[in-house]
C-alpha positions as CSV (number, residue, x, y, z in Angstrom):
1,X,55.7,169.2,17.5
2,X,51.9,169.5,16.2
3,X,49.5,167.6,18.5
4,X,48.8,164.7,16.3
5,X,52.6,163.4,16.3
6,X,52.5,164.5,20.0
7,X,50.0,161.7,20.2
8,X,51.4,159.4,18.4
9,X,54.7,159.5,20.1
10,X,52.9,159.6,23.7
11,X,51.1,156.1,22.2
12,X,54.4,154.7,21.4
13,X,55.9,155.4,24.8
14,X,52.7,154.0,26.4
15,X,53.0,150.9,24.5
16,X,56.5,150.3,24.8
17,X,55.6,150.3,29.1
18,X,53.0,148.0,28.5
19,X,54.9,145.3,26.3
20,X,57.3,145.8,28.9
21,X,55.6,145.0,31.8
22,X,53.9,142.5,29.7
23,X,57.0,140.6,29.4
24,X,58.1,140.9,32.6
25,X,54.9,139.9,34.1
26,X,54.0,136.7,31.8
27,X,56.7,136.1,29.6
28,X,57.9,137.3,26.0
29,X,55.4,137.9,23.3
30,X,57.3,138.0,19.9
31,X,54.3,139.8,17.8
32,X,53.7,142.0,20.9
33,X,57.7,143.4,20.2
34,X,57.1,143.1,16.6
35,X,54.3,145.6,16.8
36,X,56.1,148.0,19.0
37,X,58.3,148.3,16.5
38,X,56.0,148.8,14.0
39,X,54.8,151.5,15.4
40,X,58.0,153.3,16.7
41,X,58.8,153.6,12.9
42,X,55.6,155.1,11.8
43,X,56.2,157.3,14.6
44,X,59.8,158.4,13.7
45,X,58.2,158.5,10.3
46,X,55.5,161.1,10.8
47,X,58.3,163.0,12.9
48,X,60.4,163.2,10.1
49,X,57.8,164.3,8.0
50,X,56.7,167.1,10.1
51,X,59.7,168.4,10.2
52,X,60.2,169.0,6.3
């Protein structure tokens, strides 16, 4: 995996802890999911363009 997607995928697990313990801490934040998502697919994007 080249480093840049290795970054990008070390982001998204990193932001996935955070909007967890966000939500467990103060509540559910619909944008802060939203965005999670967002961003897991432009991961699995870029992954599946590196491997072409």
């Amino acid at each position: 995996m080249p480093g840049s997607a290795k970054t990008m995928a070390s982001c998204t697990v990193g932001g996935l802890i955070l909007v967890t313990a966000y939500t467990v801490a103060l509540g559910s934040s619909g944008w802060l999911w939203f965005t999670w998502v967002v961003l897991a697919l432009a991961t699995a994007g870029v992954m599946a363009a590196r491997q072409l």
